[in-house]
C-alpha atoms as a printed R data frame, in Angstrom:
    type eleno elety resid chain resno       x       y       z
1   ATOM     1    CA   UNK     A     1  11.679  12.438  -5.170
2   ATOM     2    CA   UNK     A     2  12.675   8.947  -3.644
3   ATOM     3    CA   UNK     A     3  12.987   5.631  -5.876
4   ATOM     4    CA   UNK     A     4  12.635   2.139  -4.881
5   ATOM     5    CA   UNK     A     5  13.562  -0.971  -6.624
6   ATOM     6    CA   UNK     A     6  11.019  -3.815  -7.463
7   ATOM     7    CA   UNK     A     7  12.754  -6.694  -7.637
8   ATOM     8    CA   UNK     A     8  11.349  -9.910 -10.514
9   ATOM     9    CA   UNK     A     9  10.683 -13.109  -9.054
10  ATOM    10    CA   UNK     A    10  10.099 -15.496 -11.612
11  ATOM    11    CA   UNK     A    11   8.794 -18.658  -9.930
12  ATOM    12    CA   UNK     A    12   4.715 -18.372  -9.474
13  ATOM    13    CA   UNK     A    13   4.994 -20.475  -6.916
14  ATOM    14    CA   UNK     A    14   4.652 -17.063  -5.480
15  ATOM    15    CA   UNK     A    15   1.561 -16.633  -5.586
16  ATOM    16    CA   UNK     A    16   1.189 -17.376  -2.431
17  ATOM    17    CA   UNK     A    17   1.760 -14.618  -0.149
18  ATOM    18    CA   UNK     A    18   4.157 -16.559   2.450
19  ATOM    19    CA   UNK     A    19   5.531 -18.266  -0.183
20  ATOM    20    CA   UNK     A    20   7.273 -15.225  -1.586
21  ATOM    21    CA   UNK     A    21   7.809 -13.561   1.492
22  ATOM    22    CA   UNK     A    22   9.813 -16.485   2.436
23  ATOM    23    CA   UNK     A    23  11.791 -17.496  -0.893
24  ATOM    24    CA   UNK     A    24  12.759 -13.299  -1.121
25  ATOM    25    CA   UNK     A    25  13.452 -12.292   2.247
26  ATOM    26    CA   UNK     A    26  16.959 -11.742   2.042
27  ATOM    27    CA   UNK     A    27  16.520 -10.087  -1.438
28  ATOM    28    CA   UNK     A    28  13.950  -7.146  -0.471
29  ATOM    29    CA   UNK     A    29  14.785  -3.564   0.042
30  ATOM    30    CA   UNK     A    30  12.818  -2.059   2.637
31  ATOM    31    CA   UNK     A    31  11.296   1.156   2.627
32  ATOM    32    CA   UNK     A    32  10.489   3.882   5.273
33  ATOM    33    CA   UNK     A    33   6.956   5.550   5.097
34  ATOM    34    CA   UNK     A    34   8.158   8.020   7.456
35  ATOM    35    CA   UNK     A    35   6.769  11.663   6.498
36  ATOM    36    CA   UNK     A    36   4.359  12.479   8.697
37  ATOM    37    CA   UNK     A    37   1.927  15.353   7.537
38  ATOM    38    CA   UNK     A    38  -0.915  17.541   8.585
39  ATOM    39    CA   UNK     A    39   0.596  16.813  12.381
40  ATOM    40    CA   UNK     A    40  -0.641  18.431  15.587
41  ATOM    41    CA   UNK     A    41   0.709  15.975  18.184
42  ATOM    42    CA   UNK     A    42   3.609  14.075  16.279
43  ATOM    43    CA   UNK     A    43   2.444  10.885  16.862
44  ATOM    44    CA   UNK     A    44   4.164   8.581  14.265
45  ATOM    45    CA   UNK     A    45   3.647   5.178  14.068
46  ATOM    46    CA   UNK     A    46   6.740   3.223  12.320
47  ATOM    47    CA   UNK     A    47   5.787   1.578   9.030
48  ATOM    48    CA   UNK     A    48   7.797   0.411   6.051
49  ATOM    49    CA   UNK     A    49   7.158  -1.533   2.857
50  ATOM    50    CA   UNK     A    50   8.763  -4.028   0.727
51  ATOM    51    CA   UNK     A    51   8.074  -4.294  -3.460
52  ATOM    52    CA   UNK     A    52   8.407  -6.770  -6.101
53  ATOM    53    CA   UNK     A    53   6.727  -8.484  -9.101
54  ATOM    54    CA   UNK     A    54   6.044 -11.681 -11.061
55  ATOM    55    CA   UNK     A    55   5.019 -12.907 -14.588
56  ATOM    56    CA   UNK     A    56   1.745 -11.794 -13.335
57  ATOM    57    CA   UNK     A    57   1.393  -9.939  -9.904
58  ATOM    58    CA   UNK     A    58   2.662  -7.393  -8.142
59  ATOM    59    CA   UNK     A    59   4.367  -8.162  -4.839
60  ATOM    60    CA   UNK     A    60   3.768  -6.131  -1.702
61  ATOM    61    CA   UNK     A    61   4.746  -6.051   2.346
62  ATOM    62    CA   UNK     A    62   3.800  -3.831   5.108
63  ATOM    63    CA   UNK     A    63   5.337  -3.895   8.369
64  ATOM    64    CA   UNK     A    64   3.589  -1.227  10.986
65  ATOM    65    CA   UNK     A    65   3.523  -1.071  14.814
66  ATOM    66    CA   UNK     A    66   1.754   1.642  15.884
67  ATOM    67    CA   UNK     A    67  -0.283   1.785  19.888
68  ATOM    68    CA   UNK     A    68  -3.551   1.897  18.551
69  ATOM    69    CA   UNK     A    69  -5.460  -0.922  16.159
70  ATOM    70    CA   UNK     A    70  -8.782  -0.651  14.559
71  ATOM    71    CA   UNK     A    71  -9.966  -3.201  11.901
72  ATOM    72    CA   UNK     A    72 -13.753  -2.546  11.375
73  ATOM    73    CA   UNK     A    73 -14.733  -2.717   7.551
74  ATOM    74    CA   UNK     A    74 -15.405  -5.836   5.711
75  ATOM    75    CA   UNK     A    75 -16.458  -4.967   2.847
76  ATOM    76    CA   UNK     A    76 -14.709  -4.661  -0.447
77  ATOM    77    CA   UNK     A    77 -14.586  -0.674  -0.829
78  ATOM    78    CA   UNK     A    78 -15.360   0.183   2.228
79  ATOM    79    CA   UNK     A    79 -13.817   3.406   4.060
80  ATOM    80    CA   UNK     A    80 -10.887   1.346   5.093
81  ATOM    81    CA   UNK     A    81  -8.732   4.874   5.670
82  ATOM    82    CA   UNK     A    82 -10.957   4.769   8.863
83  ATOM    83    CA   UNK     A    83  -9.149   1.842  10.544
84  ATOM    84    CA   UNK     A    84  -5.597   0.943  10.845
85  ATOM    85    CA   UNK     A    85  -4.841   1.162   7.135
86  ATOM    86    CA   UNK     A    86  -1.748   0.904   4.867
87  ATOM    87    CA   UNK     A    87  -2.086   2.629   0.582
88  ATOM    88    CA   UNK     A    88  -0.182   2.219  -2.295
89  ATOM    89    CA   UNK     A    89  -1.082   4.808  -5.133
90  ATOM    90    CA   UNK     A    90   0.486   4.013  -8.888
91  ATOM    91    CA   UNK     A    91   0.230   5.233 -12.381
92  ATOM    92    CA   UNK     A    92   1.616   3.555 -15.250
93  ATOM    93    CA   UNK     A    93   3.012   4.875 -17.861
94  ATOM    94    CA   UNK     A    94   3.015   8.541 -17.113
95  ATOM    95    CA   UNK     A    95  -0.674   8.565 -17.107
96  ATOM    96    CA   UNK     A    96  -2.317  11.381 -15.278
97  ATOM    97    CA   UNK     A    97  -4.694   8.935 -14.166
98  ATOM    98    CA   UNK     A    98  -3.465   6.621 -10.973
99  ATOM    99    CA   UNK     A    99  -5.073   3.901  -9.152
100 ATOM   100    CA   UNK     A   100  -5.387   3.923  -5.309
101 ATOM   101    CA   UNK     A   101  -5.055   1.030  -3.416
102 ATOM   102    CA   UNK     A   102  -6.136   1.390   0.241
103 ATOM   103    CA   UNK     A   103  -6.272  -1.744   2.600
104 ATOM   104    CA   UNK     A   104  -6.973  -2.191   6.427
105 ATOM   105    CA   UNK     A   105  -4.773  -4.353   8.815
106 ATOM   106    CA   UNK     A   106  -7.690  -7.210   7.508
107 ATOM   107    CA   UNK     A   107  -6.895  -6.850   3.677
108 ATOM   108    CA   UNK     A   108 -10.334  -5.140   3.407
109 ATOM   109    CA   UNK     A   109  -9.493  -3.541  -0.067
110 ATOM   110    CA   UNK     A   110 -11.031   0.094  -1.414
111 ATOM   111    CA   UNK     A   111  -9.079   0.263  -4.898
112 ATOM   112    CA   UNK     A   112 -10.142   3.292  -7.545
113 ATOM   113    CA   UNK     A   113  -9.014   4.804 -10.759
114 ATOM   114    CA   UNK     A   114  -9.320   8.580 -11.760
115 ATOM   115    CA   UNK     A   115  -7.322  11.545 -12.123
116 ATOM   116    CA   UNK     A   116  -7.949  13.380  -8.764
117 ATOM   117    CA   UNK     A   117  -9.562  12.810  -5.207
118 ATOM   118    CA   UNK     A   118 -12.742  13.902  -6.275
119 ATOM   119    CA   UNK     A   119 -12.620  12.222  -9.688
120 ATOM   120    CA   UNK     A   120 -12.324   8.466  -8.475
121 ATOM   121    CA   UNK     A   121 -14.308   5.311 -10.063
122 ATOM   122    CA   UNK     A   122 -14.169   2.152  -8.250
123 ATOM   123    CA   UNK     A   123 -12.446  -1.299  -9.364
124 ATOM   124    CA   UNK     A   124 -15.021  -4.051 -10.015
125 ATOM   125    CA   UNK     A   125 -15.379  -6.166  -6.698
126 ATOM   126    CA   UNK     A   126 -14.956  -8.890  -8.978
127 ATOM   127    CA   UNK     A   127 -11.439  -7.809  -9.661
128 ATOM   128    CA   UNK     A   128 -10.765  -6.661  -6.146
129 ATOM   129    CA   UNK     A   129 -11.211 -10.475  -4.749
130 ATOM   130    CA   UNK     A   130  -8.654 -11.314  -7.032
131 ATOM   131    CA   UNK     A   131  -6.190  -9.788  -4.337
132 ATOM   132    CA   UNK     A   132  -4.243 -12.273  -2.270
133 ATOM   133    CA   UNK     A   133  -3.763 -11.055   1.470
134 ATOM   134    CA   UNK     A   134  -1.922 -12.356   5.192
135 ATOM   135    CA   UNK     A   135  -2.525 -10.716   7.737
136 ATOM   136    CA   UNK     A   136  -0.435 -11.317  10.703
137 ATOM   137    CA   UNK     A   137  -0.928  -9.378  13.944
138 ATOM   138    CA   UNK     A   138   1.958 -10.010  16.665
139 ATOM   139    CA   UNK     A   139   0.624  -8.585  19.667
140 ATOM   140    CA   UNK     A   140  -3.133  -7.240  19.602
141 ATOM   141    CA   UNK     A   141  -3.966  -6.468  23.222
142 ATOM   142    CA   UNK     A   142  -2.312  -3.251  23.604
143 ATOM   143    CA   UNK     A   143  -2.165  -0.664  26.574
144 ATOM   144    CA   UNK     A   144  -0.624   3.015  26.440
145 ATOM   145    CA   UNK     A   145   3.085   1.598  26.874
146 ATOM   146    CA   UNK     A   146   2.888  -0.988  24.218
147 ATOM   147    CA   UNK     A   147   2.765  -0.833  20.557
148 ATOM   148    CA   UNK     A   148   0.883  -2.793  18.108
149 ATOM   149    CA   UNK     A   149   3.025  -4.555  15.546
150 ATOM   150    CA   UNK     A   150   1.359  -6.117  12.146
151 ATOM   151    CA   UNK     A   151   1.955  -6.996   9.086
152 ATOM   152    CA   UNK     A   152   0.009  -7.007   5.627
153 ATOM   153    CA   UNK     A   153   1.162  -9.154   2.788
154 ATOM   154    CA   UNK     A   154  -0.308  -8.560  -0.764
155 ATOM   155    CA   UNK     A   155  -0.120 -10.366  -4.200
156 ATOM   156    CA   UNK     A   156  -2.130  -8.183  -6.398
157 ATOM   157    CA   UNK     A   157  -2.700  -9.634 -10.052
158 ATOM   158    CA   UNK     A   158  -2.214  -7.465 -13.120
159 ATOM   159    CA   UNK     A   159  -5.663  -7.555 -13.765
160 ATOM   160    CA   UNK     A   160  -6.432  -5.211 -10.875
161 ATOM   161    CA   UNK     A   161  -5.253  -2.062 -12.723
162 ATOM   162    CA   UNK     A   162  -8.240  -3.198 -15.713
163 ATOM   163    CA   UNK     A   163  -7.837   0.290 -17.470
164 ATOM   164    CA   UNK     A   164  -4.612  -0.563 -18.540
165 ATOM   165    CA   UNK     A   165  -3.909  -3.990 -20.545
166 ATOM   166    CA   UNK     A   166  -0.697  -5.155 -18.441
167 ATOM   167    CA   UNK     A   167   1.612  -8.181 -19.408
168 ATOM   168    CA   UNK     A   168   4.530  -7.592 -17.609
169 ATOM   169    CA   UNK     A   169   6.192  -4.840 -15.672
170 ATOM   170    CA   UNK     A   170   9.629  -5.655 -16.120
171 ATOM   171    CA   UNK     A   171  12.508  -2.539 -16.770
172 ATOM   172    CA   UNK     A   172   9.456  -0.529 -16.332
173 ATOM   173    CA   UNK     A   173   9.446   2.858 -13.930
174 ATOM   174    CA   UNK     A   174   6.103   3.500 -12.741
175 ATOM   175    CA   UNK     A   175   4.979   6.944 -10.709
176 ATOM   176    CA   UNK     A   176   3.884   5.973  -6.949
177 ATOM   177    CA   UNK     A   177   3.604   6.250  -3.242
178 ATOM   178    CA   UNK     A   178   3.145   5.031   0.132
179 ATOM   179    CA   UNK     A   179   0.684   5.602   2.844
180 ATOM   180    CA   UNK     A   180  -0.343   4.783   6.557
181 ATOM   181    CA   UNK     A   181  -3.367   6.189   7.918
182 ATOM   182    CA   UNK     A   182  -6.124   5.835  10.431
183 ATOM   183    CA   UNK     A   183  -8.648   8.645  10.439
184 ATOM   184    CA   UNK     A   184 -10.977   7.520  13.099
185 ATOM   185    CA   UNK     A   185  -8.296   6.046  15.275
186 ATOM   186    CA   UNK     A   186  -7.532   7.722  18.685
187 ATOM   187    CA   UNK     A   187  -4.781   9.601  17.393
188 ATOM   188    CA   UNK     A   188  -5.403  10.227  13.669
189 ATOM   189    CA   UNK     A   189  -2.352  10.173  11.693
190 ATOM   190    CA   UNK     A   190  -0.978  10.841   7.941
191 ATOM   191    CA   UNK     A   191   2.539   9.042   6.614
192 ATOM   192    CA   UNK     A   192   3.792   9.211   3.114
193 ATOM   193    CA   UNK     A   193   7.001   7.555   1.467
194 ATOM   194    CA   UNK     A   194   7.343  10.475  -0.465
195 ATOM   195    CA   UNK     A   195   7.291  13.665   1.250
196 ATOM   196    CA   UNK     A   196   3.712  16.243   0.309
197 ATOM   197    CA   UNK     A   197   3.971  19.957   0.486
198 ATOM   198    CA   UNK     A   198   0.142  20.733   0.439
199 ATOM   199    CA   UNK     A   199  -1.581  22.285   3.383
200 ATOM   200    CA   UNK     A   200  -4.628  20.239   4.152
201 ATOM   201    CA   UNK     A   201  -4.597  16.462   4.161
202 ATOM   202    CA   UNK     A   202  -4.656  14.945   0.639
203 ATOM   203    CA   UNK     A   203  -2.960  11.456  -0.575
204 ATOM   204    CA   UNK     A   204  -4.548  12.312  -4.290
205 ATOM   205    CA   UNK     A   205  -1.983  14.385  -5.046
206 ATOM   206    CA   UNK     A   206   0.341  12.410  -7.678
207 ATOM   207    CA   UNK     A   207   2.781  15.579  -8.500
208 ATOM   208    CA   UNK     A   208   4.195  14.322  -4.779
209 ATOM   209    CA   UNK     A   209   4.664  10.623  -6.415
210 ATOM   210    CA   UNK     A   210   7.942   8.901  -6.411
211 ATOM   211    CA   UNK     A   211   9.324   6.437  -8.820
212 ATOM   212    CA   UNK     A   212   9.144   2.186  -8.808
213 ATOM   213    CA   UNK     A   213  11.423   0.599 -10.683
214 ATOM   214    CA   UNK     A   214  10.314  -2.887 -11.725
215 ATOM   215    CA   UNK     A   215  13.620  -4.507 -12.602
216 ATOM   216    CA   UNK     A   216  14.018  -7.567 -14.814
């Protein structure tokens, strides 16, 4: 399974989602989501992610371009895997339970905890506005010879994941992986960081999970 590095940032001026991106742009790894699954027409748009974490928060980039964009939930737990959508799954200390965090190229979050697809309970919307987002969309009028190029930045507090009682994630290695989706988009697609080996399409499978390091 593939492992990615999280670096520490310790300044929380960072909360602020340029902020960081700015101040550790030299200093992130990033990462290919580039296994595409459950595939009839090998359409793949190109997405990859960047990772790190705070005193408090943990630190997250997308960068996508894809042809098609579709941005129409709102709504804190909404069906965001319908629109242009980016996930991060995680589970902390080898818990069987993970959390799912799903957002669309808004920041519309849908996070849950549980131990399978079927078994999910969602985060208090309370918590979920806690999430910090910028959303920056390069070029949105797109025709069949273009592509579509965004990016999602996310500070997501500790607080998020409330069924565990998180101070800090430093020298930690957590179980996780990395999505891009779009269901009801004109040409559905499935990406993973780590590659699945299941034969119907199904993120909720955390045996597929790779590994996070949060360094100090």
């Amino acid at each position: 399974m593939k492992q990615c590095q999280a670096i520490f940032l310790p300044n929380e001026l960072y909360d602020n989602p340029i902020d960081w991106e700015i101040a550790a742009a030299d200093q992130l790894e990033k990462n290919t989501i580039d296994n595409l699954l459950w595939s009839d027409n090998e359409y793949t748009p190109e997405v990859s992610f960047s990772i790190a974490h705070t005193h408090k928060n943990i630190l997250l980039k997308y960068n996508v371009s894809e042809q098609y964009l579709t941005a129409r939930y709102r709504e804190i737990n909404d069906p965001v895997f319908k629109d242009s959508c980016v996930e991060f799954f995680i589970a902390f200390d080898n818990d069987d339970n993970y959390y799912n965090l799903e957002f669309n190229c808004l920041g519309t979050p849908l996070i849950a905890y549980g131990s399978g697809k079927d078994n999910r309970k969602k985060i208090e919307k309370r918590l979920a506005e806690k999430i910090k987002s910028y959303q920056l969309i390069k070029n949105p009028i797109a025709n069949q010879s273009s592509l579509i190029n965004w990016e999602l930045v996310l500070v997501i507090p500790f607080e998020v994941f409330a069924h565990h009682n998180i101070t800090t994630l430093k020298d930690r290695v957590c179980k996780a992986n990395f999505y891009k989706c779009g269901d009801d988009l004109p040409e559905p697609h499935f990406l993973s960081w780590n590659n699945i080996s299941y034969p119907s399409p199904d993120f909720h499978l955390p045996q597929f999970f790779g590994g996070v390091h949060f360094v100090s």
